[in-house]
N, C-alpha and C positions, 0 to 999 in steps of 0.2 A: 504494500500500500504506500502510495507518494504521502507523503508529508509536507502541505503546504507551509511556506514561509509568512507570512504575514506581512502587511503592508505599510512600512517604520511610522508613515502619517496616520496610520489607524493607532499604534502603540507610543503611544508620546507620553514621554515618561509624566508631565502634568496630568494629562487624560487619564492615564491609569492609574496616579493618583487619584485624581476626585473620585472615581469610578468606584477605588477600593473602599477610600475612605467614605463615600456615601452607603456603600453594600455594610460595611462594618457597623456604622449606626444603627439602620434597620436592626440589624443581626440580635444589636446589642439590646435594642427597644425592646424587638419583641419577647426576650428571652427575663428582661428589667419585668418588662410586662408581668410573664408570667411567675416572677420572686414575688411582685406585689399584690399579687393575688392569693398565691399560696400563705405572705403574711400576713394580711387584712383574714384569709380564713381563721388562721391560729388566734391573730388580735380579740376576735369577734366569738370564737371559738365554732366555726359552725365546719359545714364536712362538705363534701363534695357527692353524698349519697342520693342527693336527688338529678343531680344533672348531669351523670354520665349517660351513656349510650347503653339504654336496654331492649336488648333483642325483643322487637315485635311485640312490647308494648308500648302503648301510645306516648304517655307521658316519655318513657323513653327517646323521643323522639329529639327532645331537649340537647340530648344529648353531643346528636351532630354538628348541633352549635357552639356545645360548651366543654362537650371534653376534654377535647385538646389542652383548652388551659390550664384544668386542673389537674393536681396530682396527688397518690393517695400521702402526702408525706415529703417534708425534706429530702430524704436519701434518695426517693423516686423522683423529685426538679434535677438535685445535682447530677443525678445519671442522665440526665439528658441534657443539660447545660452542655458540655463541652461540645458534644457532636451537634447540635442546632447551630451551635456559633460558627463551625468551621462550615458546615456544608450548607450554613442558611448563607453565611458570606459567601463562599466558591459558587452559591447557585444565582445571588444575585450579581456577582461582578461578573462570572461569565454570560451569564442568560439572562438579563435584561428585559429583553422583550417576550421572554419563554413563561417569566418567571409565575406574574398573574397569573396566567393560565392550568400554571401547573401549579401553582400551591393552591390554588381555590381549588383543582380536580382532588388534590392528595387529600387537602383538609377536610372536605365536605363527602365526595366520592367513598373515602375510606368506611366515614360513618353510616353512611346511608348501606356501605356492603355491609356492614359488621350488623346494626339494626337489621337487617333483612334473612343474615344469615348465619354468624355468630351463637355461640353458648348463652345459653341464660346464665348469665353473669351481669356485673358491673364492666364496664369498658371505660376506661377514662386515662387522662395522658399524653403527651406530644410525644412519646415514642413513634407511633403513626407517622409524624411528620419527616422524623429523622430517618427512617425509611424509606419513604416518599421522595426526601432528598437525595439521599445516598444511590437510591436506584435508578433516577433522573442521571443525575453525574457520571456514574459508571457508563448507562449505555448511550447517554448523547456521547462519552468520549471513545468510544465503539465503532459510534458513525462517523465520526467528524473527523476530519483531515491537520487539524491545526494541531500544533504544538503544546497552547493552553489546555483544550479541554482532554488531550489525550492525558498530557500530565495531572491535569486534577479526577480522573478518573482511575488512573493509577493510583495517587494518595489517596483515594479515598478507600480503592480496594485495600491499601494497605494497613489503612488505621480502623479500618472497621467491616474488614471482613470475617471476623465475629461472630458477627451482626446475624451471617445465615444462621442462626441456631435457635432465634427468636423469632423465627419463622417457621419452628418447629411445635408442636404440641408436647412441649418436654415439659412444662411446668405451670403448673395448674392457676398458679398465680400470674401469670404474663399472658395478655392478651393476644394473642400469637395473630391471630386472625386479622386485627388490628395492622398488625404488622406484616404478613402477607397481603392483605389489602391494597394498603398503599404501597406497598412496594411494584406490586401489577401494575395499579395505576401509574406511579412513576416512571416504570419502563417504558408502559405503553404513550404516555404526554411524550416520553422524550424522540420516541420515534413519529409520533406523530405531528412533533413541533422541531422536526431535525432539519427543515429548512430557515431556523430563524437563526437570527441571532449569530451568521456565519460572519465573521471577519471579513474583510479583503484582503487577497492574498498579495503576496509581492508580485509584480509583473515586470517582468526583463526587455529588454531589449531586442533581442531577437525572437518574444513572440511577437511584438508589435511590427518587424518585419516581417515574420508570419502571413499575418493576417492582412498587412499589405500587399503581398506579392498573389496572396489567394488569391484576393479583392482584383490583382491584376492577370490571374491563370500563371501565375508563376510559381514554382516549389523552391523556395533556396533551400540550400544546406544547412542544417542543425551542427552548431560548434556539438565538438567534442568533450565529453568529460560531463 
């Protein structure tokens, strides 16, 4: 597979600063978000038992809106802080325009599978999301030609390929479902949004002779090397 170059006026070391440092905020908000939620629950003392996602009951329905944010406990946010931070960052700095579309499928999509089809259980938690992201990044950097997402597709299989085991039915307390879910949908956004968000790639010199001499019925020679 060719490996495109990138196009140095697409990567300007300014632009990819604002680019990152704007994805890092979000990253940072939404994850801020969800510590103050988790603290306002403890302040207030109240639970999260009525607004998770319950399989195919009504009221559970609540849930596709709200679970994500909650979580049953300290230990269950910090398990998920690290990985939302890296791969909500990597997904907004590289996917931009992917990004809406795919966190509203993973967010919402996830819950509506798991309500539909899921254990009678409680389901609640950004695990979902982290999922969601991680399998977005892996397989957009699958398709795609560029440098960027191939290497953020690699780190991420590297720091959290893990991760497939919670897509397992191994433990009674982990919403597995949840997490195969979006993981589906993630894969499947990323393929089906693998026309956005492509770079420009570098263009040399001798394709622009190329396409000139086509333009004239002519074939020049392709340098060497």
């Amino acid at each position: 597979m060719q490996v495109h170059h990138l196009d140095p006026a697409f990567t300007t070391v300014e632009r990819d600063r604002a680019n990152f440092q704007l994805a890092i905020r979000i990253a940072v908000g939404f994850v801020a978000l969800l510590w103050l939620i988790q603290l306002s629950n403890w302040v207030l003392g109240l639970g999260p038992a009525d607004l998770g996602v319950r399989p195919r009951e009504l009221s559970g329905l609540l849930g596709v809106i709200f679970a994500p944010l909650l979580h049953g406990g300290p230990e269950h946010l910090l398990a998920n802080t690290p990985p939302l931070l890296v791969a909500g960052t990597t997904m907004l700095y590289l996917y931009p325009r992917s990004s809406p579309s795919a966190l509203a499928a993973v967010y919402f999509g996830s819950g509506i599978a798991v309500w539909a089809l899921g254990r009678s259980s409680m389901h609640l938690g950004a695990s979902g999301l982290v999922y969601g992201l991680v399998s977005y990044i892996l397989v957009a950097g699958l398709l795609r030609r560029d440098r960027r997402a191939i290497a953020a597709s690699l780190l991420v299989c590297f720091m959290y390929g893990a991760l497939v085991w919670g897509l397992l039915p191994i433990d009674s307390g982990v919403s597995w479902e949840t997490h195969l879910a979006a993981a589906v949908i993630g894969a499947a956004m990323a393929i089906k949004l693998r026309r956005f968000d492509i770079p420009p790639r570098r263009r040399y010199t001798w394709e622009d002779e190329d396409e000139a001499a086509e333009g004239e019925g002519q074939v020049p020679p392709h340098p060497l090397g």
